[in-house]
PDB file with one MODEL, atoms N, CA, C and O in Angstrom:
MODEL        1
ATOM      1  N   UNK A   1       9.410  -3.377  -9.950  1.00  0.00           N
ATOM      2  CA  UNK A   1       8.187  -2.699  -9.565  1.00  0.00           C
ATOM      3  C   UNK A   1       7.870  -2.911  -8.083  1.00  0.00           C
ATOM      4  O   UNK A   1       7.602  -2.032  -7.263  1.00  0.00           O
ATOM      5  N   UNK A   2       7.961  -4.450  -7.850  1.00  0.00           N
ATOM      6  CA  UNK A   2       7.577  -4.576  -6.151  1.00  0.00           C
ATOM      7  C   UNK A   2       8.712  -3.724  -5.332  1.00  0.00           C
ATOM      8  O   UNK A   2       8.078  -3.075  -4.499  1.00  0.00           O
ATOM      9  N   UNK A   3       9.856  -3.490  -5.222  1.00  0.00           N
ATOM     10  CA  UNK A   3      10.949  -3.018  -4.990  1.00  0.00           C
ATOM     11  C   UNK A   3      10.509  -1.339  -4.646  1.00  0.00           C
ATOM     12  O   UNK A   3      10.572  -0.765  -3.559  1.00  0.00           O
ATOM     13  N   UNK A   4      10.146  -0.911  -5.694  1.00  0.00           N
ATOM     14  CA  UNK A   4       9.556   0.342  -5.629  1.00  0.00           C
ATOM     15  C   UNK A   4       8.489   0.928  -5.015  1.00  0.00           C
ATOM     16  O   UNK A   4       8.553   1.919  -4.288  1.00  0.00           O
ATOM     17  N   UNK A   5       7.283   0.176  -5.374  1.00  0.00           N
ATOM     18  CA  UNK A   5       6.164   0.033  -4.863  1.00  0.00           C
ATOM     19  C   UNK A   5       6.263  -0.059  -3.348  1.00  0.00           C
ATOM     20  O   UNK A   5       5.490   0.680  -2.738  1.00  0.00           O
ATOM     21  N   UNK A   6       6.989  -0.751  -2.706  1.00  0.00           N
ATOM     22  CA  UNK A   6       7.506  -0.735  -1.242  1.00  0.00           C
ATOM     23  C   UNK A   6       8.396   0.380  -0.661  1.00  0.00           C
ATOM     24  O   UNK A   6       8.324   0.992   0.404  1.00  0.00           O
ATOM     25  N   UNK A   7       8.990   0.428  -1.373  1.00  0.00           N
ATOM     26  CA  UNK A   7       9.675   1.801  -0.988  1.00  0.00           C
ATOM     27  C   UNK A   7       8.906   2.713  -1.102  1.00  0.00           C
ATOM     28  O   UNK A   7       9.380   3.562  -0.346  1.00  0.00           O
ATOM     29  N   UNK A   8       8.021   3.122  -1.544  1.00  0.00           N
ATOM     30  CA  UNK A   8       6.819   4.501  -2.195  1.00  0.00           C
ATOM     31  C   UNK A   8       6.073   3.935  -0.838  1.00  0.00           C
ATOM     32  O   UNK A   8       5.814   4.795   0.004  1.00  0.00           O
ATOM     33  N   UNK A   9       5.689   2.522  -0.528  1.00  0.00           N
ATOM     34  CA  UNK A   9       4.844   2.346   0.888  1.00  0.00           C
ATOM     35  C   UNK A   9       5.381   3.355   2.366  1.00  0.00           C
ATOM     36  O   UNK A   9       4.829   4.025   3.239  1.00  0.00           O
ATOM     37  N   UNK A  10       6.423   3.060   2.079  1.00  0.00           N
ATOM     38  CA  UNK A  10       7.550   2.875   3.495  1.00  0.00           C
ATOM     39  C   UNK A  10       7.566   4.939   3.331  1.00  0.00           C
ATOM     40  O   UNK A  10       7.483   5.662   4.324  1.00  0.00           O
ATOM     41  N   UNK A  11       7.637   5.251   2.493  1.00  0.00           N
ATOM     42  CA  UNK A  11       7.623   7.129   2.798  1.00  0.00           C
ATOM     43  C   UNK A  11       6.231   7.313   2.915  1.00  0.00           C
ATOM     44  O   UNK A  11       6.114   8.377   2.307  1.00  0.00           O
ATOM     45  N   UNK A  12       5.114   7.009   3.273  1.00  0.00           N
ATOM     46  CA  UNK A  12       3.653   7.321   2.892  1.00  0.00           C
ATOM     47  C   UNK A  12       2.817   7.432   1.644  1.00  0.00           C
ATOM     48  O   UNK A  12       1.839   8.173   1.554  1.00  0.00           O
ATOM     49  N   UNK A  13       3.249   6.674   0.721  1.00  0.00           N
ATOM     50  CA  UNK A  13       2.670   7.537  -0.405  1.00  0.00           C
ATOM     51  C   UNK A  13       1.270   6.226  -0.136  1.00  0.00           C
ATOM     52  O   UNK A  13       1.369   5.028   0.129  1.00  0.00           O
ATOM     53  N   UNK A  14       0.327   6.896  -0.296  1.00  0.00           N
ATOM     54  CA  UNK A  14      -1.084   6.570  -0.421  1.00  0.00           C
ATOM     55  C   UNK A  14      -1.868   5.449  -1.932  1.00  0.00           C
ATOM     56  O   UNK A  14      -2.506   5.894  -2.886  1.00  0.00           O
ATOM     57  N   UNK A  15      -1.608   4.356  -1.729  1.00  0.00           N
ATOM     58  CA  UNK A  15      -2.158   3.771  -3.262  1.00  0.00           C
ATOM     59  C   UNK A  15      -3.744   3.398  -3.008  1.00  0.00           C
ATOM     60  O   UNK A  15      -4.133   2.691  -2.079  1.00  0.00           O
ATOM     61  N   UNK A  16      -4.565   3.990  -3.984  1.00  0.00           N
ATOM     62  CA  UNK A  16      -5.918   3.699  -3.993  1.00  0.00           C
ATOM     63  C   UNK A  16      -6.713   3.621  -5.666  1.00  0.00           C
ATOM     64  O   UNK A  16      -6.515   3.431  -6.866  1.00  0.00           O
ATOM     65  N   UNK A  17      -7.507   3.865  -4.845  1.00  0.00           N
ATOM     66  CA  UNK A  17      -8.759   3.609  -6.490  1.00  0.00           C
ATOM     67  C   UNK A  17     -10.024   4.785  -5.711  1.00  0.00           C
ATOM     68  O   UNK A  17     -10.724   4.593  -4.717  1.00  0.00           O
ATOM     69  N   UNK A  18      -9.943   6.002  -6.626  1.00  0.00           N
ATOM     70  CA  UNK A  18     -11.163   7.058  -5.525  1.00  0.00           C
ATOM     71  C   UNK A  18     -12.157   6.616  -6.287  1.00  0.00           C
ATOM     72  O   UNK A  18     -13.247   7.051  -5.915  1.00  0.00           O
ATOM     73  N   UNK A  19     -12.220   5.461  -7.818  1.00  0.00           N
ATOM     74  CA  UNK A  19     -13.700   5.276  -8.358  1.00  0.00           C
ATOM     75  C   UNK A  19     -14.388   4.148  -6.923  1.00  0.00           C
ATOM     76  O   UNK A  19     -15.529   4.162  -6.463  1.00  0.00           O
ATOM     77  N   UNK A  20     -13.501   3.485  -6.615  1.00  0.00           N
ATOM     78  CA  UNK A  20     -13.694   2.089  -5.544  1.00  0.00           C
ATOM     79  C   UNK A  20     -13.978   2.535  -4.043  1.00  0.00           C
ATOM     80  O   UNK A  20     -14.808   2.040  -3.281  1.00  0.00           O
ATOM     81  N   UNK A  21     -13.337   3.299  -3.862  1.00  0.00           N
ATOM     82  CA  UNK A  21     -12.651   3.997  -2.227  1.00  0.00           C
ATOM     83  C   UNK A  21     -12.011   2.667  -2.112  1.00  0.00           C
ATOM     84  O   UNK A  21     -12.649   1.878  -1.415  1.00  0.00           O
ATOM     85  N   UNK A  22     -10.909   2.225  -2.623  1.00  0.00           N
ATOM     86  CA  UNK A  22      -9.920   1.474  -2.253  1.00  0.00           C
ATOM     87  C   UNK A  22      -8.931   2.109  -1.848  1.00  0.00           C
ATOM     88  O   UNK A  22      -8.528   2.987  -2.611  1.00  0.00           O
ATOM     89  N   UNK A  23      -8.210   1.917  -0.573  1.00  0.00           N
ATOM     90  CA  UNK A  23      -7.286   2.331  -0.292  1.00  0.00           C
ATOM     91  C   UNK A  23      -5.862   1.342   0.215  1.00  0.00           C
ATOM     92  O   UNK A  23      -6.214   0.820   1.273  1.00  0.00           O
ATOM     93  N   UNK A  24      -4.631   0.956  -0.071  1.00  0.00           N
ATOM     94  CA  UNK A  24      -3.364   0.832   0.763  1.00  0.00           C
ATOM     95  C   UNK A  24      -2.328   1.533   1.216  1.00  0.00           C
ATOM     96  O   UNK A  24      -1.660   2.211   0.435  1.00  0.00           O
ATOM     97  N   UNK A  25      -2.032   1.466   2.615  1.00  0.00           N
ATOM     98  CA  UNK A  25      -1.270   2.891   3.163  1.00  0.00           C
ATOM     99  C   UNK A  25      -0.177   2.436   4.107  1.00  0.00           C
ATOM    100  O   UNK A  25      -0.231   1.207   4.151  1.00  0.00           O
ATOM    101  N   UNK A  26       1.046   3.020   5.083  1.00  0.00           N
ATOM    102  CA  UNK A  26       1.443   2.486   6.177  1.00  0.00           C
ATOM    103  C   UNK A  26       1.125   3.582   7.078  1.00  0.00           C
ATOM    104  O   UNK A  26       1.516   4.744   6.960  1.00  0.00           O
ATOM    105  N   UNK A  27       0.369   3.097   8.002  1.00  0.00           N
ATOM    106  CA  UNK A  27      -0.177   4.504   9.048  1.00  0.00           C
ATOM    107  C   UNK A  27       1.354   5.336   9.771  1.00  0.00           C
ATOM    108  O   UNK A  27       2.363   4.681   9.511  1.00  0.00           O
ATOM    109  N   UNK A  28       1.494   5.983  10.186  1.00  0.00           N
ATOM    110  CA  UNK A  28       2.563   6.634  10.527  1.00  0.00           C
ATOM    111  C   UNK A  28       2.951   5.951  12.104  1.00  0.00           C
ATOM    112  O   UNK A  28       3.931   6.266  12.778  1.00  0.00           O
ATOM    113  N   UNK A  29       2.123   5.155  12.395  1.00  0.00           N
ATOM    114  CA  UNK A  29       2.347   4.593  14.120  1.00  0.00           C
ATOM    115  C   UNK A  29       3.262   3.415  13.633  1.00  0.00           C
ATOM    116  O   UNK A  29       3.808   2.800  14.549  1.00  0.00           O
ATOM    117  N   UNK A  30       3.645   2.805  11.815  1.00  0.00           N
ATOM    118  CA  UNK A  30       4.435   1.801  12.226  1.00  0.00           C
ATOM    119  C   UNK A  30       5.451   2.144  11.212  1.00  0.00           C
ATOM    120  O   UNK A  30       5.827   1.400  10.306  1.00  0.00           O
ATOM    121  N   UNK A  31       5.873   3.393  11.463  1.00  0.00           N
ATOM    122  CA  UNK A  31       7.474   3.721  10.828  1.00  0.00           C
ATOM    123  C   UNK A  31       8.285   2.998  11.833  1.00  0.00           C
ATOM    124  O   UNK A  31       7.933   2.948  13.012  1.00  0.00           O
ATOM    125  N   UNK A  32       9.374   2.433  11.387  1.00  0.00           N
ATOM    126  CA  UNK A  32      10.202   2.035  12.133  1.00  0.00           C
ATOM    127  C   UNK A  32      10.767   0.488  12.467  1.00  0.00           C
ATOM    128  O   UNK A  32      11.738  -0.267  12.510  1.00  0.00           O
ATOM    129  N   UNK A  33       9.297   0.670  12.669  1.00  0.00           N
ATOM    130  CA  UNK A  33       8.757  -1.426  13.215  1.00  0.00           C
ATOM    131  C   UNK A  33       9.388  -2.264  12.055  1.00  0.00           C
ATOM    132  O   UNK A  33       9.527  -1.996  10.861  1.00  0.00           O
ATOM    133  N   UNK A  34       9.843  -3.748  13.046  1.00  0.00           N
ATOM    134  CA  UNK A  34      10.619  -4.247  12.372  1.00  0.00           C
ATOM    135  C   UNK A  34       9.334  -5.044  11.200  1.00  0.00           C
ATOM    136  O   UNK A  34       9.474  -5.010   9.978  1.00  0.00           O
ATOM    137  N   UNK A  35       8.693  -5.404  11.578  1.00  0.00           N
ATOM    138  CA  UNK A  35       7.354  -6.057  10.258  1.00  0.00           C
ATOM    139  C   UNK A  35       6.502  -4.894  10.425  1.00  0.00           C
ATOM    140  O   UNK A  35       5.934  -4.977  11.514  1.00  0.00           O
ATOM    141  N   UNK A  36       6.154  -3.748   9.732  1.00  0.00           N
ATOM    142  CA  UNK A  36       5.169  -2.709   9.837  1.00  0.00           C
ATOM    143  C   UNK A  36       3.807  -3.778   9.073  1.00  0.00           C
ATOM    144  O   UNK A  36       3.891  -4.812   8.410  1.00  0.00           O
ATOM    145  N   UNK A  37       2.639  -2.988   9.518  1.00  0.00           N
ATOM    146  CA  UNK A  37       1.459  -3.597   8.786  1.00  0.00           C
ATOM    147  C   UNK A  37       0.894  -2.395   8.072  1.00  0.00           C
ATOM    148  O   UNK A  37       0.710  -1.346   8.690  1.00  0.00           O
ATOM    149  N   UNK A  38       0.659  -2.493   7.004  1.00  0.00           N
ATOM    150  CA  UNK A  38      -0.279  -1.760   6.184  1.00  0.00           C
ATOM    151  C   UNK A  38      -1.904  -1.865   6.201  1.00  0.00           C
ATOM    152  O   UNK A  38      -2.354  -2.974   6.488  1.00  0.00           O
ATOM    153  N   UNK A  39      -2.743  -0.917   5.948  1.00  0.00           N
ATOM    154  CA  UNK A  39      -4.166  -0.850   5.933  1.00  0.00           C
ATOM    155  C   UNK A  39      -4.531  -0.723   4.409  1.00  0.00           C
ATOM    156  O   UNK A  39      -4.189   0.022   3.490  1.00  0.00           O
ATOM    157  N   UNK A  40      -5.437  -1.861   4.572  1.00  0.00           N
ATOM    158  CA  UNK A  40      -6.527  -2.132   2.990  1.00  0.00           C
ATOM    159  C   UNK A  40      -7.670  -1.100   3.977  1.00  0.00           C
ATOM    160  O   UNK A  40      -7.836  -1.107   5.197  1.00  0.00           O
ATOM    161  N   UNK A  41      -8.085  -0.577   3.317  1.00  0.00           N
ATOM    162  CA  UNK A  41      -9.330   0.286   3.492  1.00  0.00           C
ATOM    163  C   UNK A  41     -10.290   0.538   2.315  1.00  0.00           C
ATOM    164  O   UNK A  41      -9.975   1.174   1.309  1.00  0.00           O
ATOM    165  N   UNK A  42     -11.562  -0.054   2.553  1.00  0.00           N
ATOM    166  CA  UNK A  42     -11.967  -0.082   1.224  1.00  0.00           C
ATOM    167  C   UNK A  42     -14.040   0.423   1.841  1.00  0.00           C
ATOM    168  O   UNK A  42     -14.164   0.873   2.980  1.00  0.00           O
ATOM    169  N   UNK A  43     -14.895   0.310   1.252  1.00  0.00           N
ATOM    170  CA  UNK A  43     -15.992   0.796   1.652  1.00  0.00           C
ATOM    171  C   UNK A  43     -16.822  -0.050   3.132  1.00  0.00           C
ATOM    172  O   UNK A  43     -17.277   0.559   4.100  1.00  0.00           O
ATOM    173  N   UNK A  44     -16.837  -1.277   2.979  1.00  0.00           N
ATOM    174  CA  UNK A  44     -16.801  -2.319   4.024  1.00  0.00           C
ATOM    175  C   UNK A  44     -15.797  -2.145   5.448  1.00  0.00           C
ATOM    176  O   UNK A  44     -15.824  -2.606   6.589  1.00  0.00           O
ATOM    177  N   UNK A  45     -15.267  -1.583   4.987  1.00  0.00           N
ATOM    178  CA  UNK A  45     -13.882  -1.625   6.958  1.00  0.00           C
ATOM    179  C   UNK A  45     -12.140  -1.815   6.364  1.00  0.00           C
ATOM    180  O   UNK A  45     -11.690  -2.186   5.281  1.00  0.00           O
ATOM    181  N   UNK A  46     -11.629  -1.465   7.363  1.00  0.00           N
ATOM    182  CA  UNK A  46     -10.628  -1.314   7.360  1.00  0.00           C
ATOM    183  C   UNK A  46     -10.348  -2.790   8.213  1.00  0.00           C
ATOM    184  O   UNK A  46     -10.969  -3.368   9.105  1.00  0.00           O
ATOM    185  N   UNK A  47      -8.468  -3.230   7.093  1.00  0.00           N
ATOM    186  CA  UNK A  47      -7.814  -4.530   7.464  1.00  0.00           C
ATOM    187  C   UNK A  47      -6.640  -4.530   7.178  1.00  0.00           C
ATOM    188  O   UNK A  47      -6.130  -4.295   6.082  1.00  0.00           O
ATOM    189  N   UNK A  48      -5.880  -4.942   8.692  1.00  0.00           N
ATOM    190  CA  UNK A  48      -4.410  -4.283   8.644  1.00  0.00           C
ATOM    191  C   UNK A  48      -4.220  -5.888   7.673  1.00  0.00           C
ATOM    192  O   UNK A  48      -5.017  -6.826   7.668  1.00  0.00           O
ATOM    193  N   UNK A  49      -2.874  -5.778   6.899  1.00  0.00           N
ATOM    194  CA  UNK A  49      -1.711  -6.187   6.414  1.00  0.00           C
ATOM    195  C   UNK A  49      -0.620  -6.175   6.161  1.00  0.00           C
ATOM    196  O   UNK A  49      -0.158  -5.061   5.913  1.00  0.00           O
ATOM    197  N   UNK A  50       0.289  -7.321   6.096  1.00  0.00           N
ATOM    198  CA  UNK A  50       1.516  -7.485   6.095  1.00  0.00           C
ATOM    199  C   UNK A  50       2.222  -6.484   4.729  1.00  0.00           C
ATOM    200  O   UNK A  50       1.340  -6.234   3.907  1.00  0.00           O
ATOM    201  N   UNK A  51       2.931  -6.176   4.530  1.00  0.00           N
ATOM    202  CA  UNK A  51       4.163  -5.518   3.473  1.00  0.00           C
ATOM    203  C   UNK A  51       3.751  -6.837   2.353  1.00  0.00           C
ATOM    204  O   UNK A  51       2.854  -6.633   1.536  1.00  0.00           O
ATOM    205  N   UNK A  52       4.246  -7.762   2.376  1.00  0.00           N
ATOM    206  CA  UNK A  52       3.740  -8.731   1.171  1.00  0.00           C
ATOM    207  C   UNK A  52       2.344  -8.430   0.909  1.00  0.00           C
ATOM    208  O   UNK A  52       2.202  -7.485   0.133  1.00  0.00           O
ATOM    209  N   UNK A  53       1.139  -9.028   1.386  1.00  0.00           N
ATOM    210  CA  UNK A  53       0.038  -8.895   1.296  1.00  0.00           C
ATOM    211  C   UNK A  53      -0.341  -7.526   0.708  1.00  0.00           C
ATOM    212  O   UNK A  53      -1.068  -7.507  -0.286  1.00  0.00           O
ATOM    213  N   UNK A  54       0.188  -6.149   1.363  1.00  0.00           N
ATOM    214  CA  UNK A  54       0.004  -5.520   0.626  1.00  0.00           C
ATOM    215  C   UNK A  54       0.091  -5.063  -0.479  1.00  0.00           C
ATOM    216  O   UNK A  54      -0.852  -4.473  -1.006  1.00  0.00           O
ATOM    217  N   UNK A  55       1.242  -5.244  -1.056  1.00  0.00           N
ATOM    218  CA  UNK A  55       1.784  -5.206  -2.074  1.00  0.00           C
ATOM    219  C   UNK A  55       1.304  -6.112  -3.480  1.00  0.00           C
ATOM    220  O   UNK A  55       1.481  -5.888  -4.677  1.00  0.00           O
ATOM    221  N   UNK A  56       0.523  -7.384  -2.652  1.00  0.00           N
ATOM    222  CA  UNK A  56      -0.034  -8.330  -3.703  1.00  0.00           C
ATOM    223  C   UNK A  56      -1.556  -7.571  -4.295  1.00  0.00           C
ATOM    224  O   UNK A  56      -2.014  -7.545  -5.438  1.00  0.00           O
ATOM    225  N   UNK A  57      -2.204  -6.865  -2.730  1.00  0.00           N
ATOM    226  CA  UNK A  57      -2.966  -6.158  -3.458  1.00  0.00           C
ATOM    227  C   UNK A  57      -3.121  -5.037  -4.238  1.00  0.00           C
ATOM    228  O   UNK A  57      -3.945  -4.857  -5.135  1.00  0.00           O
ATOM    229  N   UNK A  58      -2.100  -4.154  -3.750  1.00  0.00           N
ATOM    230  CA  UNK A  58      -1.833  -3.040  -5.122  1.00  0.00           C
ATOM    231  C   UNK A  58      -1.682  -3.571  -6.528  1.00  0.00           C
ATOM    232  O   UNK A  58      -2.169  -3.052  -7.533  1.00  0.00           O
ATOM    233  N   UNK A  59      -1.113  -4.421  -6.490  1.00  0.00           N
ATOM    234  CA  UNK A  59      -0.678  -5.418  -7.902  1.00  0.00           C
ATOM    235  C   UNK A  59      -1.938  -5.931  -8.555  1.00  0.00           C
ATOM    236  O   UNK A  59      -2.271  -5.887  -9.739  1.00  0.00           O
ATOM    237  N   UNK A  60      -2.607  -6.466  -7.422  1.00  0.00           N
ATOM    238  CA  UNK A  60      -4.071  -7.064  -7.946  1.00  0.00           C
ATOM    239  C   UNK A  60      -5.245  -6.346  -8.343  1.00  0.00           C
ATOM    240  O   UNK A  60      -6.214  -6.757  -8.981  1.00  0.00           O
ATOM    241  N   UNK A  61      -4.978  -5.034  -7.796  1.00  0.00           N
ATOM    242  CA  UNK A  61      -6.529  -4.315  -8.227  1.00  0.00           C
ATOM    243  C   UNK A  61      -5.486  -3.191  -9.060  1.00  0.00           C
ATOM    244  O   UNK A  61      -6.299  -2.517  -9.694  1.00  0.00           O
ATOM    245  N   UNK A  62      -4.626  -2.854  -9.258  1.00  0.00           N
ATOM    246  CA  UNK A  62      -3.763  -2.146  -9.900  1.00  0.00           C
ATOM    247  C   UNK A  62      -4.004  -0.595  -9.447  1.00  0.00           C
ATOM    248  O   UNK A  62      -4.454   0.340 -10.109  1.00  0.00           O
ATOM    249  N   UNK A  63      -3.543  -0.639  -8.069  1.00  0.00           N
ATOM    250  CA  UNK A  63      -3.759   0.653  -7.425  1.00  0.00           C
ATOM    251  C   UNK A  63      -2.893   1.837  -7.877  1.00  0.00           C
ATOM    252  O   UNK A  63      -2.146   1.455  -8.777  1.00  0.00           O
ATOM    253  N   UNK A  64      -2.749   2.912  -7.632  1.00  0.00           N
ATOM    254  CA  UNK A  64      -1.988   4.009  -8.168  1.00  0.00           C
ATOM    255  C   UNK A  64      -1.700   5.184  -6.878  1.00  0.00           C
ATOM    256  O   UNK A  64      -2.592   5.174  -6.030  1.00  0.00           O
ATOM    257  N   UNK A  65      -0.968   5.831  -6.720  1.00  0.00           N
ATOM    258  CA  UNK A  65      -0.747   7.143  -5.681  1.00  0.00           C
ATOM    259  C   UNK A  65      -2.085   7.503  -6.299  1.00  0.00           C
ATOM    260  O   UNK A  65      -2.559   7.494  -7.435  1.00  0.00           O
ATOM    261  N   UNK A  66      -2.480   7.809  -5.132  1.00  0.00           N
ATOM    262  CA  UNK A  66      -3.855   9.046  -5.469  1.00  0.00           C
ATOM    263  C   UNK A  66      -3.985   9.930  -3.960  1.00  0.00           C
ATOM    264  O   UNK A  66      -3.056   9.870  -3.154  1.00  0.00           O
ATOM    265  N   UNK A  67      -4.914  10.541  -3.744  1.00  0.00           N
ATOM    266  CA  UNK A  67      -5.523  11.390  -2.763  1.00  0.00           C
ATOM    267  C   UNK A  67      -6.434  11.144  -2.231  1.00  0.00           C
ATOM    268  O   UNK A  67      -7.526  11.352  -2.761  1.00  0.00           O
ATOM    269  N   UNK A  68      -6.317  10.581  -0.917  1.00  0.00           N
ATOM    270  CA  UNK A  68      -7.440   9.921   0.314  1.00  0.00           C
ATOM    271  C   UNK A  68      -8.303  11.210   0.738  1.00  0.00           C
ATOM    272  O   UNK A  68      -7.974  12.343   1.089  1.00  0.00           O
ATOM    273  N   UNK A  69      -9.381  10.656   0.585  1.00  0.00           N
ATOM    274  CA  UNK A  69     -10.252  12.036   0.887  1.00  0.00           C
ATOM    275  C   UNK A  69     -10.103  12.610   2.216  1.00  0.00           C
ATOM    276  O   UNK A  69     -10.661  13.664   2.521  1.00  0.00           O
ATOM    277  N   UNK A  70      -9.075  11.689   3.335  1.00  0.00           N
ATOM    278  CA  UNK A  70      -9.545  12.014   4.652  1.00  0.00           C
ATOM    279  C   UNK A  70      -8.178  12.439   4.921  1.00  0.00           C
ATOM    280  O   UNK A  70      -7.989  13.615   5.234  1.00  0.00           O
ATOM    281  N   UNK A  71      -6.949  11.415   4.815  1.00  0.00           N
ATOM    282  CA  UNK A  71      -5.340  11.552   4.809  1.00  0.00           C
ATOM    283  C   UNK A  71      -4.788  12.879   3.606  1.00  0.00           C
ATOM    284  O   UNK A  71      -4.088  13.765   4.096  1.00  0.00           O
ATOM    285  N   UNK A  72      -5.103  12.966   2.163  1.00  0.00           N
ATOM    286  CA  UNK A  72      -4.345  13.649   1.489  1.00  0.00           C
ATOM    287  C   UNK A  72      -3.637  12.830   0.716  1.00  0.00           C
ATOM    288  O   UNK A  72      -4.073  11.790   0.222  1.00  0.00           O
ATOM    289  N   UNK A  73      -2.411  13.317   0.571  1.00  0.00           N
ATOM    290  CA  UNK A  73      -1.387  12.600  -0.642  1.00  0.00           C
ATOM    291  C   UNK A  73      -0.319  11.486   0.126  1.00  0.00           C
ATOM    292  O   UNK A  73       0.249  10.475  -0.286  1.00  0.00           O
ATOM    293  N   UNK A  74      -0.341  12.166   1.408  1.00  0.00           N
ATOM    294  CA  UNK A  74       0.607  11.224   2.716  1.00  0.00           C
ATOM    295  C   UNK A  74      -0.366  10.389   3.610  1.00  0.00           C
ATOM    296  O   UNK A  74      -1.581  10.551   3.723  1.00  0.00           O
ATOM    297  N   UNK A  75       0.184   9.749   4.032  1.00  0.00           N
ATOM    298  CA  UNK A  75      -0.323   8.651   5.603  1.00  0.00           C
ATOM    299  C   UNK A  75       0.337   9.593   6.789  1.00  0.00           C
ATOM    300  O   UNK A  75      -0.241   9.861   7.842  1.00  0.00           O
ATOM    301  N   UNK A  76       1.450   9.973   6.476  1.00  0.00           N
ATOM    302  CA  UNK A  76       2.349  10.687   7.925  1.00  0.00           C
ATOM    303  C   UNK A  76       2.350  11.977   7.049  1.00  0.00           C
ATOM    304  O   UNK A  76       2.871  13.009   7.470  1.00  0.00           O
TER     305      UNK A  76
ENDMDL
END
């Protein structure tokens, strides 16, 4: 699952909660980068994180692909 879940990060796919406005994403400025950081975005502010970290939180609030009201179905 983590395996996947990272790979689904790394093409844009968008994991959130639209009951929460939880969001985890990789913005399109860090394709490439050798440690990219991901964004928790949630009603309070936005907070970049590491690929682990992120991933612990998709796991933890049990996020899903969904549709960012502002991004869509992609980050890039």
């Amino acid at each position: 699952m983590s395996r996947m879940t990272i790979a689904h990060l790394k093409t844009g796919t968008i994991f959130g909660d639209n009951n929460t406005a939880e969001y985890v994403y990789l913005p399109a400025s860090e394709i490439g980068m050798e440690e990219p950081l991901c964004v928790l975005e949630t009603p309070k502010g936005r907070q970049d994180l590491n690929m682990k970290q992120a991933l612990s939180f998709i796991l933890k609030l049990s996020l899903r692909p969904v549709y960012h009201p502002r991004l869509g179905r992609s980050s890039f």
